[in-house]
N, C-alpha and C positions, 0 to 999 in steps of 0.2 A: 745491621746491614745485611743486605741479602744479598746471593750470588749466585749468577746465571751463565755458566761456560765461562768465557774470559769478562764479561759486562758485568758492573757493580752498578747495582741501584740502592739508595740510601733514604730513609726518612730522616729528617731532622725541621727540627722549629728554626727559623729562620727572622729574617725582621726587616719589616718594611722598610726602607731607604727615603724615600718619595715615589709618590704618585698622583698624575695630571689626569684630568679629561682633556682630551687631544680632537676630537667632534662626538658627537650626539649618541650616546652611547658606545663609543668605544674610552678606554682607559688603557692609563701607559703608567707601570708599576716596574720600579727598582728596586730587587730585594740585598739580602746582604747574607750571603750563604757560600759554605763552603762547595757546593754543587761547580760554582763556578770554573773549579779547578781542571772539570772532569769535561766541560757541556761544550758539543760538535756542532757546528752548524747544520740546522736537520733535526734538532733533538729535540725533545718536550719535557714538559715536571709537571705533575700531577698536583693540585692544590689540594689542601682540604680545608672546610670550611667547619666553623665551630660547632652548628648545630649537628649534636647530635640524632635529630632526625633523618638526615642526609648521611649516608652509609657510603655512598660512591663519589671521591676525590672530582675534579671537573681538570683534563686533560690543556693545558697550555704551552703553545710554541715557545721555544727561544727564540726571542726576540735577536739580542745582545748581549755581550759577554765585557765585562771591563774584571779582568785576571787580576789586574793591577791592586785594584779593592774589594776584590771579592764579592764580586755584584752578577745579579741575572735580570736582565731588563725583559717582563712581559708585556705584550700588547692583546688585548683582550676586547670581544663584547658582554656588554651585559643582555644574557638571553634567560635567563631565569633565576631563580633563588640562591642559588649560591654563588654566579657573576655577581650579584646585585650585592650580595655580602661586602665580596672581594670590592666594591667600589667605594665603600665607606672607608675602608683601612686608613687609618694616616698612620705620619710616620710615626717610626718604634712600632710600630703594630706586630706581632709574635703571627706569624702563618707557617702551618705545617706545611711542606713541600713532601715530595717522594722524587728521585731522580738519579742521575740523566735517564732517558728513556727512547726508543727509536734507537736506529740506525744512522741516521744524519747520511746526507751526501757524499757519495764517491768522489771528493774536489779533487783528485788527482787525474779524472778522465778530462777537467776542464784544461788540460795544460797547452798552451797552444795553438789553443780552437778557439772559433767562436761559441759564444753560450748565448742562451736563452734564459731569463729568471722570470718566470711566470708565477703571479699571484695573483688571484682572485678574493677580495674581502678580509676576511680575518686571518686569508693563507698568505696574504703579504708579507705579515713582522717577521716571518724564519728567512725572507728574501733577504734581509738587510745584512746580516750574520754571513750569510754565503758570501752574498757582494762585497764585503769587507775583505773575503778571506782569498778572493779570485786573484789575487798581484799576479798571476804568469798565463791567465789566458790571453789568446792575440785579441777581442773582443767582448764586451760584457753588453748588451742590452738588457733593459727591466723592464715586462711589459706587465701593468697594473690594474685590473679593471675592478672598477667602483662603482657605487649606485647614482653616487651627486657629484657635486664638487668639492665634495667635503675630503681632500686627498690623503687623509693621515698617512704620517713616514716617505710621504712623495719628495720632499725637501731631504731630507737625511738621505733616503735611497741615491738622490743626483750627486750626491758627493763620491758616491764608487762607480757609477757607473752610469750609460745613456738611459735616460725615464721616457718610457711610451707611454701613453696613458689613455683608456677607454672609462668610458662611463655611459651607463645603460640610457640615461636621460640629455646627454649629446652637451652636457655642459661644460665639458671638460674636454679636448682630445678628441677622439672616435667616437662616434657613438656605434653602442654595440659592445661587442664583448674583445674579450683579448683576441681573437682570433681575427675579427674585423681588424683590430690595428695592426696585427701584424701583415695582412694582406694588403690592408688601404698603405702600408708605408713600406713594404716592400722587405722586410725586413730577413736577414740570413741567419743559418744558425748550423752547427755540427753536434753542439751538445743543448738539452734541454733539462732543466731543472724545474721543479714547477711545485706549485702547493695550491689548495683551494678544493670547492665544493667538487661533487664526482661528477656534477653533466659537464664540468670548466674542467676536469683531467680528461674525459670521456673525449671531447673535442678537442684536444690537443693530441690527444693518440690518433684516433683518424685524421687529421689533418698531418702527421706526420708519418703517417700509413699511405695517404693518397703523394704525396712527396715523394716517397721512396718509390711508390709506383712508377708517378713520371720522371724519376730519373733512369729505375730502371728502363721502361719505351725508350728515353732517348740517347741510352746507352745501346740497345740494341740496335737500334738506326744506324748509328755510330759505326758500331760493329761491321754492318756490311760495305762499308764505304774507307775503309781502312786497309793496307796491306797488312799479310802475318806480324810484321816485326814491330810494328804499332800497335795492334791489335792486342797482344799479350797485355800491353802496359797500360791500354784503355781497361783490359780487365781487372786490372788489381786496382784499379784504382774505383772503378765504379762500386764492386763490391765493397772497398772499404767504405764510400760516403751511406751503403743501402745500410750496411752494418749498423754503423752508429746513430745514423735517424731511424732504425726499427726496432731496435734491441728495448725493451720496457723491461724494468724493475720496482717492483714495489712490494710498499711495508704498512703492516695490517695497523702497528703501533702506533703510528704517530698520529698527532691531532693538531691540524685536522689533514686528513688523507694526502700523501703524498707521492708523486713518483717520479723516477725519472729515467729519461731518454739518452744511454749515449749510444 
């Protein structure tokens, strides 16, 4: 076991549970590990594959957590030799893991607010994890964006929370990316969680950069149209919504890239 300030990370061989193909190169793997004990929504475990020729583990989300039987649900593509391993496994299958890993989410800034769960492609399955775990925010929206129609975990996501859903190819939802749907439907938010490729974090940060812009303009308008005694309590209150839509956090760790916005 190895230890890093207060975070333990663990090797151990672990055992395939089952595992489906879910659409066209993606795969949905239950292992059977004591990791479960420890794993945050936000976190990742590192696989490794048996060939010896491959030296560096392949970084995977937590999907889901079932405590109860000591299980880690990964959701995964196959993008090269050692995905492609991992899609053979059946069950009983013996797979080295390394974990928890990442920082997982601040769920405590959701309390009360509305949230944002933004996932883009293989950054969806750590979405389902968080939205299970939201019970006390005032709203949850998922917003999803996919290539086809091929929606994997879209069905499971709707059971915690509202599913928006974009697809690059218009067959689904919005076409366009997450940010189209959250424009085309109008959508609000005070906290953002988000997972996915970096131009899909990239435009989520400026689009919640240019937000915070125009609230601040229209808090300033505000401002001069107001007497003193108002005035004060327009100001605590605008600065706190600039606050929490501009504040960014992020973490080098996890896989794949994540951050978030309270």
């Amino acid at each position: 076991m190895e230890s890093k300030g207060n975070d333990l990370k663990k090797k151990e061989t672990a055992r395939v549970y089952k595992q489906q193909q879910i659409a066209p190169g993606i795969y949905d793997m239950w292992i059977t590990t004591t990791l479960a004990e420890r794993a945050k929504p936000g976190q990742f475990i590192s696989v490794y594959t048996q060939d010896k020729s491959t030296l560096l583990p392949r970084p995977i989300s937590i999907c889901e957590t079932d405590l109860a039987n000591g299980r880690l649900r990964i959701v995964y593509r196959v993008a090269g030799k050692g995905t492609s391993e991992f899609s053979r496994y059946k069950t009983g299958h013996r797979i080295d893991v390394l974990g928890t890993l990442g920082n997982g989410f601040p769920l405590e800034k959701a309390e009360g607010r509305r949230v944002f769960l933004v996932g883009g492609g293989i950054g969806i399955p750590p979405m389902l994890s968080v939205a299970k775990e939201l019970k006390n925010a005032a709203s949850v929206d998922v917003i999803v964006g996919y290539r086809d129609k091929e929606l994997f975990l879209a069905d499971d996501l709707a059971q915690y929370a509202s599913v928006h859903i974009a697809t690059e190819d218009g067959s689904v939802g919005t076409k366009g990316t997450v940010i189209d749907a959250i424009e085309a439907e109008r959508l609000k938010a005070d906290v953002i969680f988000a997972c996915g490729p970096m131009p899909m974090l990239r435009a989520i940060k400026n689009t919640v950069s240019n937000m915070a812009a125009r609230r601040l303009s229209r808090w300033r308008s505000e401002w001069r149209a107001v007497s003193a005694s108002v005035l004060a309590v327009s100001s605590r209150r605008g600065r706190s919504i600039i606050i929490r839509m501009s504040r960014m956090r992020a973490s080098a760790q996890t896989a794949p890239s994540m951050m978030q916005w309270t």
